[in-house]
N, C-alpha and C positions, 0 to 999 in steps of 0.2 A: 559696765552696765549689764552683758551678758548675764556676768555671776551673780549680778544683784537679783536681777528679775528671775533669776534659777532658783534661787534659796527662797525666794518669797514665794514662787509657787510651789519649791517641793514642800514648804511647809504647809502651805495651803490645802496641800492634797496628802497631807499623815505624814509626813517626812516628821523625825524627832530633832529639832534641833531647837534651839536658842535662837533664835530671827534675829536677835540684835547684837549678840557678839558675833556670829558668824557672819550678819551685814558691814562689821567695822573689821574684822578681820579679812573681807574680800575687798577691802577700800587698801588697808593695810597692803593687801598683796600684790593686789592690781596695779598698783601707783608701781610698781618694780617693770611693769611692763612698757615700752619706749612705743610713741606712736612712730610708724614704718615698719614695724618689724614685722611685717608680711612680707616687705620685701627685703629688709636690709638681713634680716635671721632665716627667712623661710618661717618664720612660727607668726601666725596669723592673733591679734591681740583674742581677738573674740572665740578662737578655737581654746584658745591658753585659759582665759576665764573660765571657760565650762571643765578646763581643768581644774585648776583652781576650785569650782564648784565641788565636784567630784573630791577632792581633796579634802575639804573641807567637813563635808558632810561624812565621810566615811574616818575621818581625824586622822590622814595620812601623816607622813612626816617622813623624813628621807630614809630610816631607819625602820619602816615601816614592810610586811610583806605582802598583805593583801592588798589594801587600801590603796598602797605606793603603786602598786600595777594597774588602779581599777583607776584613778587619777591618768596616769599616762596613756591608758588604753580610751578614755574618755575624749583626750587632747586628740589625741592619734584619728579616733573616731572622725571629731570635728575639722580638724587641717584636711586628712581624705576628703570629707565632701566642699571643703571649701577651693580645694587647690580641683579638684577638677572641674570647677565651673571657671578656670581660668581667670586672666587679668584683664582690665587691669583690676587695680582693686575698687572692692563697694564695701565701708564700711557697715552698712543697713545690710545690704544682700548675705555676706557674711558673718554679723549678727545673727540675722536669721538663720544661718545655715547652720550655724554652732548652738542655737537653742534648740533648734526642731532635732539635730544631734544627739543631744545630750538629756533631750527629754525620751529620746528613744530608747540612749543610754540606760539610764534612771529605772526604766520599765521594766528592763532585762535585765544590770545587773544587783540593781537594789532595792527592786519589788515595787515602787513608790511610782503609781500613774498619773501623770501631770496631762492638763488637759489642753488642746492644742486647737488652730482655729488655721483656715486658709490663710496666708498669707497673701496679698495682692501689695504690689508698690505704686506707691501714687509718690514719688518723688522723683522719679529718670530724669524727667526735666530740668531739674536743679545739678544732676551732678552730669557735666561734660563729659568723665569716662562710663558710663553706663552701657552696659554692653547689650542693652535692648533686648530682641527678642532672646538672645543667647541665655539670659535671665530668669532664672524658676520662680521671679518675683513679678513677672512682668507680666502685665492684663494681656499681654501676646505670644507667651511665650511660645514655641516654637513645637516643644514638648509635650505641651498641654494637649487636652482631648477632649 
């Protein structure tokens, strides 16, 4: 869902792409990814998508030499700010973390400004491991000013 919601705004905001093969090609690539794997791999599903994204839009491919680095420096980007707000896992909070990522990404390394809004969580309640105020999504976080 990450990738989805990425390619639909980078094209919203001038990105050049095909919205609809590049939406069936992140369905396509996504499904490769195993839910857990934040913690059974270390690679965070929702960091991997905004890879993916990145991927996608720049038409990496493994044989690739620019695009291949701007894809992995994207994933890289998103796991860094996902892994240091620690466990356990939120798959919403690290969604977010990987979008607000990779829309930063996008600005800086593919010119393309996507447009971004506060973030507040109104779901902690519902998920048991929420780690509350520790939370840059959270109406208290700790951080906040």
């Amino acid at each position: 869902m990450v990738g989805a919601a990425l390619l639909t705004a980078y094209k919203n905001a001038g990105g050049k792409i095909d919205l609809s093969r590049a939406l069936r090609e992140m369905f396509r690539r996504g499904k490769g990814v195993s839910g857990g794997a934040c913690g059974f791999w270390g690679a965070c599903g929702a960091a991997v998508s905004a890879g993916i994204f990145v991927s996608i839009v720049t038409m990496a491919s493994p044989l690739a030499v620019e695009p291949w680095g701007l894809a992995n420096l994207a994933t890289a980007r998103a796991l860094e700010r996902i892994g240091a707000l620690g466990g356990p896992r939120c798959c919403k909070r690290n969604s977010y973390t990987a979008v607000l990522a990779a829309v930063e990404f996008a600005k800086e390394k593919l010119g393309v400004v996507m447009e971004t809004t506060p973030v507040i969580c109104t779901r902690s309640a519902k998920n048991s491991e929420c780690i509350g105020k520790r939370c840059p999504y959270n109406a208290h976080f700790e951080g906040r000013k």
